[in-house]
N, C-alpha and C positions, 0 to 999 in steps of 0.2 A: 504494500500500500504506500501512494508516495502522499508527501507532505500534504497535499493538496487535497489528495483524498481523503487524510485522515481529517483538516480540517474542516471540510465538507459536513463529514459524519460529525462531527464537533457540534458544528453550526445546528443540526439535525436535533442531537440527542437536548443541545440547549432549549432550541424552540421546544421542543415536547416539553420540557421541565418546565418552562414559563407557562405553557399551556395548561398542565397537570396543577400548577400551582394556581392559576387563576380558576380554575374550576373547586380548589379546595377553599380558596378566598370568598367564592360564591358558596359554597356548602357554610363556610362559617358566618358569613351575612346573614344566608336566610336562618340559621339557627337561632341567632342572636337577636334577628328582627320575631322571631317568633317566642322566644322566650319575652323580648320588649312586651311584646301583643297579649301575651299570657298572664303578664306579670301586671300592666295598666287593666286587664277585665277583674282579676281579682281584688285590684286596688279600689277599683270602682264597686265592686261588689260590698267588699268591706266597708268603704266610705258608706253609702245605702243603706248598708246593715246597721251603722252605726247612729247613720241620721234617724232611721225610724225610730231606734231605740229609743229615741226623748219622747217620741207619741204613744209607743208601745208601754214604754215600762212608767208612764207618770200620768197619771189619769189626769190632774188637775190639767197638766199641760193638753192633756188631749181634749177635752172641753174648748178650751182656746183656740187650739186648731180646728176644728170641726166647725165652734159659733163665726169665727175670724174668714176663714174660709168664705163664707156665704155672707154678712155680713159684720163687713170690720167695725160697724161702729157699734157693732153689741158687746163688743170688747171696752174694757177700762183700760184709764191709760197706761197703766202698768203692764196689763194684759195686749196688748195693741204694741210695745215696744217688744216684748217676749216674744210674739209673733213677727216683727218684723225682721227681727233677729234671725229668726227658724227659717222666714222666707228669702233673707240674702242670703242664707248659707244653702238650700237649695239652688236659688240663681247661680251660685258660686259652686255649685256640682257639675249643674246643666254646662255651666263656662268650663269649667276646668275638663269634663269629657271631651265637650265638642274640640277642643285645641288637641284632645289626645285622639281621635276620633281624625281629626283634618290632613293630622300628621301622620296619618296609617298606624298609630300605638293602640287605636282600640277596634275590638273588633266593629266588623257591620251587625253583628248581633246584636251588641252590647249595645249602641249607638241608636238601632231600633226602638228598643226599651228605654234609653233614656228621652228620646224624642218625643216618645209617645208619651212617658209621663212627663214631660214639659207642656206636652200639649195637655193633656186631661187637667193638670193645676191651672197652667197660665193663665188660663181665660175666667177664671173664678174672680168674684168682686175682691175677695180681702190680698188678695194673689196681683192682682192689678192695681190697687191702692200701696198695696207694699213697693212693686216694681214701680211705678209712678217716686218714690221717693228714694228708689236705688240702682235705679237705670243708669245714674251716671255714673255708677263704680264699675261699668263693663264698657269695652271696644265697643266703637261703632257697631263693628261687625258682627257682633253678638246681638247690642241690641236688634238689631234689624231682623236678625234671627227669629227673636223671641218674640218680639212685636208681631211680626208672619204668623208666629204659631197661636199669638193671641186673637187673630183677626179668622180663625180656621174653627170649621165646627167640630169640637172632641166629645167623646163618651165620658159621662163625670167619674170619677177616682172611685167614690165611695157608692155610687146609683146601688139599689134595691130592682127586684123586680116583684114588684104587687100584684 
């Protein structure tokens, strides 16, 4: 084999190596982006899990939420700031998924569910009196969001069937 040739085969076995390497650089991408995708659903799970907990486990609170909900001014003003509270830190869910959501970190599943329950709250009186005085702690781009999904007809959260 003369010099030439062996270089050749050089040149060969290099490219394959770059090749084999860039195919294992995409193997650890998509592992990495799917562990990302794994690890923001259950983040979001937990948040969720965590927020309801203040309806679930504190009856007083859940009165507030429920009367607030439907009408804010049957709330005290004590009662009415406790709510408002509860209602920017959902806004502050809704926000924080959709950024994890836009940026490929959450799934489309997940993104479904939060969507739809932005939509079944949003549009509720105490729910829009709250947003009305906390719109402006979110991006344009959110508002505009949320606003859309206020102005859409949703199934209500809590509805019975009589």
């Amino acid at each position: 084999m003369t010099l030439e040739q062996a270089s050749f085969v050089a040149q060969i076995v290099s490219a394959l190596a770059v090749i084999a390497s860039l195919i294992f650089v995409g193997a650890q991408l998509r592992r990495a982006t799917d562990a990302i995708r794994a690890a923001s659903s259950d983040a979001y799970t937990g948040a969720y899990t965590q927020f309801v907990a203040a309806v679930v486990e504190n009856p007083g609170f859940a009165g507030i939420w429920s009367r607030g909900r439907k009408d804010p001014c049957a709330l005290t003003e004590v009662e009415w700031v406790r709510f408002v509270a509860y209602a920017s830190a959902q806004f502050r869910l809704y926000d924080a998924s959709r950024v994890q959501w836009l940026r490929g970190r959450l799934d489309d599943e997940h993104w479904y569910a939060v969507e739809h329950h932005a939509l079944s709250f949003g549009n509720q009186p105490g729910m829009a009196a709250a947003w009305k005085l906390r719109s402006h702690w979110h991006s344009p781009e959110f508002r505009a969001w949320f606003e859309d999904l206020q102005r859409a007809e949703a199934a209500q959260p809590y509805a019975r069937d009589e």
